[in-house]
C-alpha positions as CSV (number, residue, x, y, z in Angstrom):
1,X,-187.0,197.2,-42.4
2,X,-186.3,194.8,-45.0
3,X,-185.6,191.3,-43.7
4,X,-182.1,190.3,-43.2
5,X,-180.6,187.5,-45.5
6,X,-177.9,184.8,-43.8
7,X,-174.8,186.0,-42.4
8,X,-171.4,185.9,-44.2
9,X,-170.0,182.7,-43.6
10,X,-167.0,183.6,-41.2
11,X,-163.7,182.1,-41.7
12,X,-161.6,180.3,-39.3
13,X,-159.9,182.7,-36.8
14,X,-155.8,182.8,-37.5
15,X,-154.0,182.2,-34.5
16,X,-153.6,184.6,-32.1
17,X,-150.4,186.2,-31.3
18,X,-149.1,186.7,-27.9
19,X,-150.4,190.2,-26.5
20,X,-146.5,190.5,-25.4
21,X,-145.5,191.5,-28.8
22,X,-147.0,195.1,-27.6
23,X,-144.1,197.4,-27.1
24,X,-144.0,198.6,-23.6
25,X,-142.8,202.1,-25.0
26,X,-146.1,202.5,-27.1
27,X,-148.0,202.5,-24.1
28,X,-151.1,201.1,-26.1
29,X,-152.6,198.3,-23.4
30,X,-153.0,199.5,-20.3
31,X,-156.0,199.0,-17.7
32,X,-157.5,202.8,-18.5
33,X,-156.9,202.5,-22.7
34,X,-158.6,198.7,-22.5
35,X,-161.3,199.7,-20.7
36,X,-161.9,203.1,-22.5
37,X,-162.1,201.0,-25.3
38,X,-164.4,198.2,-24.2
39,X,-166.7,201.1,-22.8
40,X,-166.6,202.2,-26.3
41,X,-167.5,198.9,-28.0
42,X,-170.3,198.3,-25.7
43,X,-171.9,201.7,-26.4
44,X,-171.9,200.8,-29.9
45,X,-174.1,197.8,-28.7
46,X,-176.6,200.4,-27.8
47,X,-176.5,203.0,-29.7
48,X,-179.1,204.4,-31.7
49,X,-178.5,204.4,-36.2
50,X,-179.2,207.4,-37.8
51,X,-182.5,206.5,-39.9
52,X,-181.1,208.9,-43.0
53,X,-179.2,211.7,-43.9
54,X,-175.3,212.5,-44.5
55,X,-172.3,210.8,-42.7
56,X,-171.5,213.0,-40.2
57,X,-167.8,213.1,-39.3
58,X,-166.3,213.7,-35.9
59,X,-162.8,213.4,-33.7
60,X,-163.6,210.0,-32.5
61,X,-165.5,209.0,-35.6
62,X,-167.9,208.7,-38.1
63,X,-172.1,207.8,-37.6
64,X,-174.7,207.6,-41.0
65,X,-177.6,205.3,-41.9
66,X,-177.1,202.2,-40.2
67,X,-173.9,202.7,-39.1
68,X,-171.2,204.5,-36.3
69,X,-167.8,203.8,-36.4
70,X,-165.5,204.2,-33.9
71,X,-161.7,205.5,-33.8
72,X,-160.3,203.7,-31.0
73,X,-156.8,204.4,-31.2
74,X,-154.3,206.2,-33.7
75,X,-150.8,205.9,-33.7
76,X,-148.3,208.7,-33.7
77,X,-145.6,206.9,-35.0
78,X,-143.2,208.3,-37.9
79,X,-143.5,207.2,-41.5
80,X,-140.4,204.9,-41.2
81,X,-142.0,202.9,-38.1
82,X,-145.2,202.4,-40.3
83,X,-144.9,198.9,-39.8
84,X,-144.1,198.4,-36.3
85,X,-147.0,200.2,-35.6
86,X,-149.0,198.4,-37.6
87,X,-148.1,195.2,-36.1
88,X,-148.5,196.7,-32.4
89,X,-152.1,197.9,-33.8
90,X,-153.1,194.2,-34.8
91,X,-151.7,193.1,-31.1
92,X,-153.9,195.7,-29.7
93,X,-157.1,194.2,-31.7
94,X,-156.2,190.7,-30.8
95,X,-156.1,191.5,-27.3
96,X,-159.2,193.4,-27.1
97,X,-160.5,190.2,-29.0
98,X,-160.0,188.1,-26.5
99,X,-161.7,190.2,-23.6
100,X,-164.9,190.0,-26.3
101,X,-164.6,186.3,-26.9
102,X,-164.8,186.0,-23.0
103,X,-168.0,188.6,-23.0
104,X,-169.7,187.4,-26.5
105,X,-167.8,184.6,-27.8
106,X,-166.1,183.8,-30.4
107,X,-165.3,185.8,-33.4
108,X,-165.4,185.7,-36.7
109,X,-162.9,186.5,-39.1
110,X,-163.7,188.4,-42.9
111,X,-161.5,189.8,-45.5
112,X,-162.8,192.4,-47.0
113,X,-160.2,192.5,-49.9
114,X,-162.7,191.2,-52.2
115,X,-164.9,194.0,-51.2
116,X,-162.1,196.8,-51.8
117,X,-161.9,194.5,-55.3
118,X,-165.8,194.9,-56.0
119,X,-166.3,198.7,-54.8
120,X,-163.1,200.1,-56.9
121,X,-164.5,197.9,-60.2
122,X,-167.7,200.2,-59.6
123,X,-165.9,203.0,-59.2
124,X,-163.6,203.0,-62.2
125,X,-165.2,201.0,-64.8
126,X,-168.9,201.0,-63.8
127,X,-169.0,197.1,-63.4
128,X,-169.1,194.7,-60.5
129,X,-171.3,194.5,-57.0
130,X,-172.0,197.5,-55.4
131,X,-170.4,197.5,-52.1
132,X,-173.2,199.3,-49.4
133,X,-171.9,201.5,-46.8
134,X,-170.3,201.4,-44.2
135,X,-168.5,197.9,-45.6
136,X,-166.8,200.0,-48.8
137,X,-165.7,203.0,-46.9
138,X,-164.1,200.6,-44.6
139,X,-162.8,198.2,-46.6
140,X,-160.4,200.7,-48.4
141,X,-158.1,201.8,-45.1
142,X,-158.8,197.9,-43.4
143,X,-157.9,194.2,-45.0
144,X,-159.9,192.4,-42.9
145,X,-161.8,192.4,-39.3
146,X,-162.7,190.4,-36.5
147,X,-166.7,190.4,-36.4
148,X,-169.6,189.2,-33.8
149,X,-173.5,189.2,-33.9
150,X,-174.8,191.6,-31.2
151,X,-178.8,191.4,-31.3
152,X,-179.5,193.9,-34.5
153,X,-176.5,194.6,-35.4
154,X,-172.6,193.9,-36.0
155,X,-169.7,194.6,-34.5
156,X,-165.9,194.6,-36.2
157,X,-162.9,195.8,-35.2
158,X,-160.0,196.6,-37.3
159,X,-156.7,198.1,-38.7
160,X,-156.5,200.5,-40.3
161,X,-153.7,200.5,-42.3
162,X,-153.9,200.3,-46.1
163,X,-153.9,204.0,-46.4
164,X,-150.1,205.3,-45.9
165,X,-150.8,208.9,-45.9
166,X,-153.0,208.6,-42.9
167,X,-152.0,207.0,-39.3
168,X,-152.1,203.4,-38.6
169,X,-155.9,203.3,-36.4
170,X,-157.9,200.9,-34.6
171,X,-161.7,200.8,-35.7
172,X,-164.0,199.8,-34.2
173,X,-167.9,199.7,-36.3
174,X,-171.4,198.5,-35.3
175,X,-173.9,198.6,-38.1
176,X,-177.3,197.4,-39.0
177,X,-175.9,196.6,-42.8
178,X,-174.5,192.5,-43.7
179,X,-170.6,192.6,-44.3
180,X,-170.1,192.2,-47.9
């Protein structure tokens, strides 16, 4: 294995939002969901990377080389409520946030707009960085993500919602690979 260069340097966290903004009616953030997800996340801690071979694509995500990603949640709202769904999603990912920040401290916090940027230059014109997996697969459904160091690997979690013909999601990724 290659050795790893430096680490992106991480923004300054926004504030966080109050986790009241969640709509009782969505049901989102409850005991069970919050720890089904942190049960989640802290398998993705653990789990071993495929060395090589294709993604492979299932219900509750998406696993390659170096990589698994995790859907966490997906909301079932209509098209109109788009938004209102994605802000409860971003609640959601705050307030799992601050149950990691308790368990691995604090986060950081990465746009990956410029990413998106570089990955669809290659794409159409041929120019600009390549963007490795999973970083440009992800950064074309999420703007940006909350992201800690865990021993070999990283962890993000984001929201999914640049791409309106699919639900607004949660996401949650551990990879071996440095965010662009």
């Amino acid at each position: 294995m290659p050795p790893s260069r430096p680490g992106p340097a991480l923004g300054p966290r926004p504030p966080r939002e109050p986790v009241a903004r969640l709509s009782a009616v969505t049901g989102l953030l409850d005991r069970m969901s919050t720890a089904r997800h942190l049960a989640t996340l802290e398998q993705l801690c653990v789990r071993p990377f495929l060395d090589e071979g294709p993604v492979r694509s299932a219900s509750d995500g998406t696993a390659g080389p170096g990589f698994h990603l995790a859907l966490l949640a997906a909301s079932q709202a209509p098209a109109g409520e788009r938004d209102t769904a994605a802000e409860e999603f971003g609640a959601l990912r705050e307030s799992l946030a601050v149950v990691l920040e308790q368990r691995w401290g604090p986060a950081g916090h990465v746009s990956l707009w410029s990413a998106l940027v570089r990955a669809e230059e290659a794409r159409i014109a041929g120019t600009g960085q390549v963007v490795e997996e999973p970083w440009r697969t992800l950064s074309a459904s999420v703007p940006d993500v909350l992201l800690w160091r865990r021993a070999d690997r990283w962890i993000a979690l984001g929201t999914a919602e640049r791409e309106t013909e699919q639900p607004v999601r949660l996401l949650a990724l551990a990879t071996a690979v440095d965010p662009p």
